[in-house]
RODO-977889 format. One record per atom (N, C-alpha, C): x, y negated, z negated; residue in three letters. Coordinates in steps of 0.2 Angstrom, whole numbers, plus 5000, padded with zeros to 4 digits. Example, Ala and Ser with C-alpha at 12.3 -4.5 7.8 and 13.67 -1.06 7.14 Angstrom:
BEGIN
506650284961ALA/506250224961ALA/506650164961ALA/506450114965SER/506850054964SER/506450004961SER/
! end
This chain:
BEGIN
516053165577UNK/516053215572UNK/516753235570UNK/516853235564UNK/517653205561UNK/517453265553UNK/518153305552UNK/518053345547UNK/517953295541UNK/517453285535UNK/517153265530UNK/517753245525UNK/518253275526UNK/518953275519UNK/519553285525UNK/520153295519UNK/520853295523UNK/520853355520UNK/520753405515UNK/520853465515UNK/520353505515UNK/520653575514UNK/520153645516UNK/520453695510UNK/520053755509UNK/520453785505UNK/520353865512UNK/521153875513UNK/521053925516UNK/521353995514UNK/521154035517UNK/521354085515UNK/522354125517UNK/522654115513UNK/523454115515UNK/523854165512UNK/524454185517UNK/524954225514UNK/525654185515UNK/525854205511UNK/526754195511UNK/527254225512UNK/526954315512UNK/527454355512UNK/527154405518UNK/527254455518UNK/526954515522UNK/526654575514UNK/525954605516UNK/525854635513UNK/525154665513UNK/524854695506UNK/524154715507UNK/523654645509UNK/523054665507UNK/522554595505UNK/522754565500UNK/523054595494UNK/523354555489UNK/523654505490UNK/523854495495UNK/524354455498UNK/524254385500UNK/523554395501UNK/523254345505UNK/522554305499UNK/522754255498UNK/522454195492UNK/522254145496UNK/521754125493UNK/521454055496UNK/521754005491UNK/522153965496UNK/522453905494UNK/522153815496UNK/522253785495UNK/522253715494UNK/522753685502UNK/522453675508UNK/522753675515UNK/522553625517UNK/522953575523UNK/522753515524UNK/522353525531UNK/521953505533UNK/521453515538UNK/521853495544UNK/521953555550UNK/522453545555UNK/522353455558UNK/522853465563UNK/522553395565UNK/522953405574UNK/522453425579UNK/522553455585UNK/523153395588UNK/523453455592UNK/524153415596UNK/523753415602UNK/524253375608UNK/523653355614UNK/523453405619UNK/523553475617UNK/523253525622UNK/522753555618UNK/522553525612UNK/522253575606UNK/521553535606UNK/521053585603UNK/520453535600UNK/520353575593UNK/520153545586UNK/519953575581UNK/519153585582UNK/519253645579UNK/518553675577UNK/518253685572UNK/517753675568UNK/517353695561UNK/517253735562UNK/517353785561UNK/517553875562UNK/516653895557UNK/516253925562UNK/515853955559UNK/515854045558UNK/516054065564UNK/516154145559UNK/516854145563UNK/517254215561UNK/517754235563UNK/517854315563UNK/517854355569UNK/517754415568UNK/518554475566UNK/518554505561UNK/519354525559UNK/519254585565UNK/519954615565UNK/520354675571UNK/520654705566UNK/520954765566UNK/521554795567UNK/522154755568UNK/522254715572UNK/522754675572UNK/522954635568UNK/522254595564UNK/522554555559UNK/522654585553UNK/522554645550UNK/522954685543UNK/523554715548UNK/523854715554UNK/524454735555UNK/524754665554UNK/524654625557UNK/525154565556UNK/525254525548UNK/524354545545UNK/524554545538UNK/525054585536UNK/525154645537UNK/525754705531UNK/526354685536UNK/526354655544UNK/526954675545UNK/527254735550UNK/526554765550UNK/526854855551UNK/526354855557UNK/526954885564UNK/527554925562UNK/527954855563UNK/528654875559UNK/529254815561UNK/529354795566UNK/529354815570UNK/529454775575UNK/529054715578UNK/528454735576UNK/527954685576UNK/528354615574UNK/528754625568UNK/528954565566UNK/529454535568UNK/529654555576UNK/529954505578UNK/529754445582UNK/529154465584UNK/528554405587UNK/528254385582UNK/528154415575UNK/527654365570UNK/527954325564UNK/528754365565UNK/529054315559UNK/529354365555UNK/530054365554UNK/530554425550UNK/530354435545UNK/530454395542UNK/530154385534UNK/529354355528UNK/529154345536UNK/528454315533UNK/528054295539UNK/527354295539UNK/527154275544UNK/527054205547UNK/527354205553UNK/527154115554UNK/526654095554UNK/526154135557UNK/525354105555UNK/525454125549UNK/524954085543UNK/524854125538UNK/524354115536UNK/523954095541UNK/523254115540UNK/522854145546UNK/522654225543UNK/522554255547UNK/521754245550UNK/521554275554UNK/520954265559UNK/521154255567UNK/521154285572UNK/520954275577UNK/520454275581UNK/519954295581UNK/519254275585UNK/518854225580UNK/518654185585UNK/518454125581UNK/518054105584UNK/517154075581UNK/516854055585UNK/516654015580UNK/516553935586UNK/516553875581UNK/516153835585UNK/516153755584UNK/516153705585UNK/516853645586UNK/516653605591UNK/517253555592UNK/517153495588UNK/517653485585UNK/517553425580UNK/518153375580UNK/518553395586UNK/519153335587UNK/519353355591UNK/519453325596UNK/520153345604UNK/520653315604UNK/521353345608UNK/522153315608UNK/522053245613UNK/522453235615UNK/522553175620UNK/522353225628UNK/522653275627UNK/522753285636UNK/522153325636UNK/521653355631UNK/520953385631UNK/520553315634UNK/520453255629UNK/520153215630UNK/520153185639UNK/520753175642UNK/521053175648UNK/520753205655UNK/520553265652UNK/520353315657UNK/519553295658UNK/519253275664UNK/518553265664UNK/518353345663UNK/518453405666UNK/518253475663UNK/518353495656UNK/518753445651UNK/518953475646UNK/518453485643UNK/518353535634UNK/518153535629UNK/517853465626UNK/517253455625UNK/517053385622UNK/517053405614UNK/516953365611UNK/516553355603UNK/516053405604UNK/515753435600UNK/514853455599UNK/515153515603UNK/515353535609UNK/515653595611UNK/515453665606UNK/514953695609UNK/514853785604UNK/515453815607UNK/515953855605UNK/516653895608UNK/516653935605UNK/516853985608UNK/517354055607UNK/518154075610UNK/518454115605UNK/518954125609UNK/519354155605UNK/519854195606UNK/520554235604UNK/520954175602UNK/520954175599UNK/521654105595UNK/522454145592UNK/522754115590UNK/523354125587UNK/523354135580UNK/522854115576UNK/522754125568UNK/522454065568UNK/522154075562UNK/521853985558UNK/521254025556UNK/521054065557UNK/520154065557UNK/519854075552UNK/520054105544UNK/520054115541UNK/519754075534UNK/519554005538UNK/519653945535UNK/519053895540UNK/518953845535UNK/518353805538UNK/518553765544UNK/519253775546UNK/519353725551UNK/519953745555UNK/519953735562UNK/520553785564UNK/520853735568UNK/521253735571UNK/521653705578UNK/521853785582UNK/521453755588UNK/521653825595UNK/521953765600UNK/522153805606UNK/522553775612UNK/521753775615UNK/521453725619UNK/520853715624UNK/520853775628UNK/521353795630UNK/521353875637UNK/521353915634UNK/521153945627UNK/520953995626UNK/520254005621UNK/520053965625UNK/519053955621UNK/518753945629UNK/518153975625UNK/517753955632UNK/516953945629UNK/516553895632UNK/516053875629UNK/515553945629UNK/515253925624UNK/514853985621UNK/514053975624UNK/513854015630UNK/513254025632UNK/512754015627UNK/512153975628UNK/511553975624UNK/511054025621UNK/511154045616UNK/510654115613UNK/511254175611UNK/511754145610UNK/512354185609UNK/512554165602UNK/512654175597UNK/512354175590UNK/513354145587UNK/513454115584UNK/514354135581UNK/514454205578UNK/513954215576UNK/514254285573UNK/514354335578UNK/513854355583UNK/513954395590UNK/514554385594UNK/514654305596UNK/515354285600UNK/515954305596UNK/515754285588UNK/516454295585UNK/516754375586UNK/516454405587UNK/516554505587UNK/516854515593UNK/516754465601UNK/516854495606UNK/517454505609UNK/517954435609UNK/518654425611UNK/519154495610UNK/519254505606UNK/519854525605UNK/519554635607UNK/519154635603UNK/518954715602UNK/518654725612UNK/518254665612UNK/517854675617UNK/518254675623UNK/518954635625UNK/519354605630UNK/519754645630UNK/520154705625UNK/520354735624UNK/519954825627UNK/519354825628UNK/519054885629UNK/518854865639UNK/518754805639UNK/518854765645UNK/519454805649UNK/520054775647UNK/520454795652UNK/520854875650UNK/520554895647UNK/520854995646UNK/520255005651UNK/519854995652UNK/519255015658UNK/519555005664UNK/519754935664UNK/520154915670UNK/520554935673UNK/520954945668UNK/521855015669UNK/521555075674UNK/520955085670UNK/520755165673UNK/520155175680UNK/520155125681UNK/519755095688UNK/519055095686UNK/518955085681UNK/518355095677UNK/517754995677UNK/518254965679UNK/518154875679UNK/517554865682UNK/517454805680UNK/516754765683UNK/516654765687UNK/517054785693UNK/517054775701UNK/517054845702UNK/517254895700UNK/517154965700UNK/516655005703UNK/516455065706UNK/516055105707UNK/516255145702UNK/515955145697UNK/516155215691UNK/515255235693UNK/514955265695UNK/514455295695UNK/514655355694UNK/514455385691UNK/514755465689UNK/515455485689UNK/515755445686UNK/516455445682UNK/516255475675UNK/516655525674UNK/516855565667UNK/517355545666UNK/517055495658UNK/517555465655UNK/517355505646UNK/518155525642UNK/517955525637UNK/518355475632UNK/518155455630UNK/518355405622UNK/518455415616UNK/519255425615UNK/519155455609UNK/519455385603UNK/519055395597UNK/519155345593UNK/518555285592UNK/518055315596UNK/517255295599UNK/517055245594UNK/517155245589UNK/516755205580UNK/517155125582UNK/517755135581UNK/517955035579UNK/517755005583UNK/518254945581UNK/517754885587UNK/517954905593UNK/518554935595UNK/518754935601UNK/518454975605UNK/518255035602UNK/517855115604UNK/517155095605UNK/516855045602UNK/516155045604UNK/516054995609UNK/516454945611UNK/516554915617UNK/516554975623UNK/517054985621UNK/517155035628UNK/516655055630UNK/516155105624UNK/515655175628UNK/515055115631UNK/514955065627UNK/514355025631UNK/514654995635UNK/515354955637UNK/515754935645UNK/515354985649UNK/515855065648UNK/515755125651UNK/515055125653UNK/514655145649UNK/513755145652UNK/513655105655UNK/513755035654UNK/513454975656UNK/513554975664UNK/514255015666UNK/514555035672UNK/514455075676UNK/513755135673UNK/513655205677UNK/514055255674UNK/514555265670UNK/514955285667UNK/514555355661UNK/514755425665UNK/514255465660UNK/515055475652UNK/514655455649UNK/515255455641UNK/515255495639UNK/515855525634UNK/515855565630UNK/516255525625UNK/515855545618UNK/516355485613UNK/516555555609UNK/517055535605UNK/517255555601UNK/517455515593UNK/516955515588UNK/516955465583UNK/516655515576UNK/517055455571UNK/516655495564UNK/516055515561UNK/515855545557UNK/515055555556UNK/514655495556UNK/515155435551UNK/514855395550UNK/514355345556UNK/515055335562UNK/514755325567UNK/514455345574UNK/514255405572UNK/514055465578UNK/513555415580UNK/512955415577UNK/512355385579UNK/512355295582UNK/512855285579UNK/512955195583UNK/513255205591UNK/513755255592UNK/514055265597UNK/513455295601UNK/513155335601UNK/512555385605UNK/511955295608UNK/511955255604UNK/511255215603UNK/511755185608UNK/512455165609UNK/512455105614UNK/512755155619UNK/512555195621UNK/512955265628UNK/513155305630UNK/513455325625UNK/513855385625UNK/513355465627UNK/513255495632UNK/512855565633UNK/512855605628UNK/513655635625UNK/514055645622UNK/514455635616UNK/514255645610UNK/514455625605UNK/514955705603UNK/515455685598UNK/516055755596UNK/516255715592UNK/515955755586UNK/516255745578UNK/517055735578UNK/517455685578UNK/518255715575UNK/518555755572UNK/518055765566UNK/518255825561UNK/518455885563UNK/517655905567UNK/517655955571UNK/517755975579UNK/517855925580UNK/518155925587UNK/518555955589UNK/518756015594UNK/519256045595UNK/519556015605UNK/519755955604UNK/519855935610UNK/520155975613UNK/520656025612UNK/521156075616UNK/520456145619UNK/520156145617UNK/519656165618UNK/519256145626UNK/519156095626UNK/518756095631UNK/518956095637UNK/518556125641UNK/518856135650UNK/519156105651UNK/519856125655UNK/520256095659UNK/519956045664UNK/520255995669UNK/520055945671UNK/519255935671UNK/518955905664UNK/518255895664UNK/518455815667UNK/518655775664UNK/518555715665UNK/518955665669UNK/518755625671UNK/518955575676UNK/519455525674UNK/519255495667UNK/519555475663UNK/519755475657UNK/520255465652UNK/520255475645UNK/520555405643UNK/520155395637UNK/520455335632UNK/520555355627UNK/521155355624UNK/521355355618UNK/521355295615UNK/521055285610UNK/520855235604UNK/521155225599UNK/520955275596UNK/521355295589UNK/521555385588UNK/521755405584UNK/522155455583UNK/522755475586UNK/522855555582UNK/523455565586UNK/523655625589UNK/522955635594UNK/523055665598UNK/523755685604UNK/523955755604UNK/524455755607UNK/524255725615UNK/524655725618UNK/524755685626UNK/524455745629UNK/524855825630UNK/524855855636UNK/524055885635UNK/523755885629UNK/523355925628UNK/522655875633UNK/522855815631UNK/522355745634UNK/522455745643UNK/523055755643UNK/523355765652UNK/522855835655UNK/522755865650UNK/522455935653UNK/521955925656UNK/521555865652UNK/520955875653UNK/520555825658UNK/521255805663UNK/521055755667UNK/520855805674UNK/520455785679UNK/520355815685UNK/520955775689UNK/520855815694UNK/521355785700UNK/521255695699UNK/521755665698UNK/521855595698UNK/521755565696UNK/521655585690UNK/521155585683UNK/521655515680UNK/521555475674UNK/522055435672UNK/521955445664UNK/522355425660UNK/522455425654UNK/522755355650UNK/522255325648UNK/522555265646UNK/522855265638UNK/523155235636UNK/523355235628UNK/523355175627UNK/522655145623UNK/522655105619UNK/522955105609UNK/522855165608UNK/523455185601UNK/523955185604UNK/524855185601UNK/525255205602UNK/525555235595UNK/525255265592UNK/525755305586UNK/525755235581UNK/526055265575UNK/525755225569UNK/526555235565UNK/527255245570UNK/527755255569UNK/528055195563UNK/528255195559UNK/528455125553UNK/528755095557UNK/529455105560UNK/529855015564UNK/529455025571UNK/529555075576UNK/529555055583UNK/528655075585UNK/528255065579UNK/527555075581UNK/527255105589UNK/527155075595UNK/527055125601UNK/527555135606UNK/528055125604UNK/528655145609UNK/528755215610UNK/528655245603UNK/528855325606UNK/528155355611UNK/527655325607UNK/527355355612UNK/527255345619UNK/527255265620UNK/527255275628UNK/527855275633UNK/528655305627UNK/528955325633UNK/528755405632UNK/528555435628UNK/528155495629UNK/527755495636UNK/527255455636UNK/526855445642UNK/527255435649UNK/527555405648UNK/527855385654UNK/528155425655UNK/528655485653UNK/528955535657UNK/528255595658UNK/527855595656UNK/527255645655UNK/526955635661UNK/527055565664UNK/526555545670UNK/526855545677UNK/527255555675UNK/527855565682UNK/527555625685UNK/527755615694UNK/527655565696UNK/527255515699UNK/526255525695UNK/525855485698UNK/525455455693UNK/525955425689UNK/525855385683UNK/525055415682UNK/524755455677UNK/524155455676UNK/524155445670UNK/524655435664UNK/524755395659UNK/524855325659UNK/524555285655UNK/524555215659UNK/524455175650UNK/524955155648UNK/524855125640UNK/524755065642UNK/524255035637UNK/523954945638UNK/524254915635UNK/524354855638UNK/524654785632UNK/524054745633UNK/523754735629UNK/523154705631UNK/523154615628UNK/523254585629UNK/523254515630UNK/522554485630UNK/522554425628UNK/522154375628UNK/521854345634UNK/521154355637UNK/520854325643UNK/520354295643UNK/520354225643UNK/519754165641UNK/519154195646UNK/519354235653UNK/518754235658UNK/518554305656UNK/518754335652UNK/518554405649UNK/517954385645UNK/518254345639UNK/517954335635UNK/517154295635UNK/517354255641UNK/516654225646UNK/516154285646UNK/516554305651UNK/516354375654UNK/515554445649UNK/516054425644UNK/515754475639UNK/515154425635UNK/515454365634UNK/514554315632UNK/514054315637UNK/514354315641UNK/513454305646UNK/513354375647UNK/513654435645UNK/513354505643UNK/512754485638UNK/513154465633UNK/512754455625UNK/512254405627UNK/512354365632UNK/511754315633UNK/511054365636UNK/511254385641UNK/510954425645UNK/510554485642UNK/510754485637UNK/510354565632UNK/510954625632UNK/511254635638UNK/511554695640UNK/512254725635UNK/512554665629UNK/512754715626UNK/512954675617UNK/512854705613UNK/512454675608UNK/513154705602UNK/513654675600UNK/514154715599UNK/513954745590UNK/514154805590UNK/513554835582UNK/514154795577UNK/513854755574UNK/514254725569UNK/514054765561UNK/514654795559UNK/514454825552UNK/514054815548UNK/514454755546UNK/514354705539UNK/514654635543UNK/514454575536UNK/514654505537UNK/514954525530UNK/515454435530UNK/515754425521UNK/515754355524UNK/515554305517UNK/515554245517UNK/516154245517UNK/516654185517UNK/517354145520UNK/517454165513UNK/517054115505UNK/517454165499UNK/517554225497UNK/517454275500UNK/517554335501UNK/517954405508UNK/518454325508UNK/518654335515UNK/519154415514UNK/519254385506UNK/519954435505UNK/519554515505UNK/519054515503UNK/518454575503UNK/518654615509UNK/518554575516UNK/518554575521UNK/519054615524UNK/519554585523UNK/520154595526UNK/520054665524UNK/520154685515UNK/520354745512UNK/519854815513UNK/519254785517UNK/518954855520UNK/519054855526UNK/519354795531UNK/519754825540UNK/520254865537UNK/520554825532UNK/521154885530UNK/521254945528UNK/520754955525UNK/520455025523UNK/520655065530UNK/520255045535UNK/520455085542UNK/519755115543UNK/519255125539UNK/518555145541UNK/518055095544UNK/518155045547UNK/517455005551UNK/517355045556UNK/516555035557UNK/516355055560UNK/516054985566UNK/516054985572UNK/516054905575UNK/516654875572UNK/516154825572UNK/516454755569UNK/516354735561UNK/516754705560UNK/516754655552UNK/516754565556UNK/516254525552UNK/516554465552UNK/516354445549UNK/517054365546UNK/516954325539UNK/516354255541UNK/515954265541UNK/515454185539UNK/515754145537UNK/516054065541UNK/516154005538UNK/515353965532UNK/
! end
């Protein structure tokens, strides 16, 4: 199984910027190095992350993705595809990735495009009955709401049986992971999310739904909950500290939306805040192939079905991008190869 032509037209930038930024261009179809296998990329789920690596912002950012431009410049990273060609030391590995391979996974960029090249150790084969468009949505939002649970002793090996947990920022892809993780763990929820997504947040968990509009979190009883995730907004710290009970923890998955130093101030905010029993605890959250596993055979199993908003076909990828960027999704977005 061998890509049909030598080129692709993908979707590209050259510079840092909006969606405008990003045109489908005339690309030569990758061609995998010996740790790599190429994919026929059938959907690709977009984040948050990839309109911040598109603009750039915060600057900082661009010291890991490229001063003056992006080094990937095709953005996409969850990718759920097919193997259509492996490196030398893939082929090499009797447990490696073969040909015909269904895969998922957090990749570095390409996915934007009919045909990608990833590294083999960040795919993992895609359970049967697990659709590409479902796998595509998991990786990144879902591994990401994985290990902020995990910060808060909230993990898969956990006893959260009646842990109060609240989640604020409950609507995105990150926040509707969480509250189904959370439930799917014994976890009684409290979301916090927009109107638009009150009702999707409530269907997958949450006991507890708080309009953001009208939410007065400084309001609610001091030590109600066991844990707190902050998702999105910008929720002051001490008023979220209040609300933890003895030994309560506070993770931050936003850090402030500062223009150059993005989450620094805020998580050295937190970190003097938590002293001395750290119950401030900011995520970096990374890429984990056995997460990502992890979360397919939920979706195999029935147990957790991620609300995907809308689809965009790959021609209308730029569509795509320009309503993550908006900053309103509610779930997920993914572009269909």
């Amino acid at each position: 199984m061998t890509p049909p032509t030598a080129t692709m037209t993908a979707w590209t930038q050259h510079r840092y910027g909006g969606p405008d930024a990003v045109r489908p261009e005339t690309a030569p179809v990758p061609v995998p190095a010996p740790a790599e296998v190429l994919l026929r990329v059938q959907a690709t789920g977009l984040n948050s992350a990839d309109v911040r690596v598109m603009r750039g912002d915060p600057l900082l950012l661009r010291l890991a993705f490229g001063l003056r431009r992006p080094r990937t410049a095709v953005q996409g990273r969850d990718v759920a595809g097919t193997v259509v060609a492996v490196g030398a030391d893939v082929a090499a590995d009797p447990a490696g990735l073969r040909i015909g391979d269904d895969v998922v996974g957090e990749i570095t960029g390409g996915g934007l495009a009919p045909y990608a090249a990833a590294r083999a150790d960040r795919l993992v084969r895609r359970p049967a009955g697990v659709d590409a468009v479902t796998a595509a949505a998991l990786p990144m939002a879902g591994g990401t709401a994985w290990q902020a649970l995990a910060l808060a002793g909230v993990g898969a090996d956990d006893d959260a049986a009646g842990k109060r947990i609240l989640i604020l920022g409950a609507g995105g892809g990150v926040g509707t992971f969480a509250v189904r993780l959370a439930a799917l763990r014994g976890a009684t929820v409290t979301a916090v999310a927009g109107d638009r997504s009150a009702d999707v947040v409530a269907n997958l968990g949450a006991g507890t739904v708080l309009r953001h509009r009208a939410a007065d979190i400084g309001a609610l009883p001091a030590a109600s909950f066991d844990v707190v995730v902050l998702i999105a907004g910008e929720d002051r710290l001490r008023p979220l500290r209040r609300l933890l009970a003895p030994g309560g923890i506070l993770v931050l998955v936003s850090g402030g939306a500062h223009r150059v130093w993005g989450p620094i101030g805020t998580i050295v905010r937190g970190m003097l805040l938590s002293r001395p029993a750290a119950r401030i605890r900011p995520l970096a959250a990374t890429a984990h192939p056995e997460i990502t596993a992890d979360l397919a055979r939920l979706a195999a199993a029935g147990d957790l079905a991620p609300h995907i908003e809308r689809t965009w076909p790959l021609d209308d990828a730029g569509a795509a991008l320009a309503h993550v960027d908006a900053g309103h999704t509610v779930g997920k977005v993914v572009v269909i190869a």
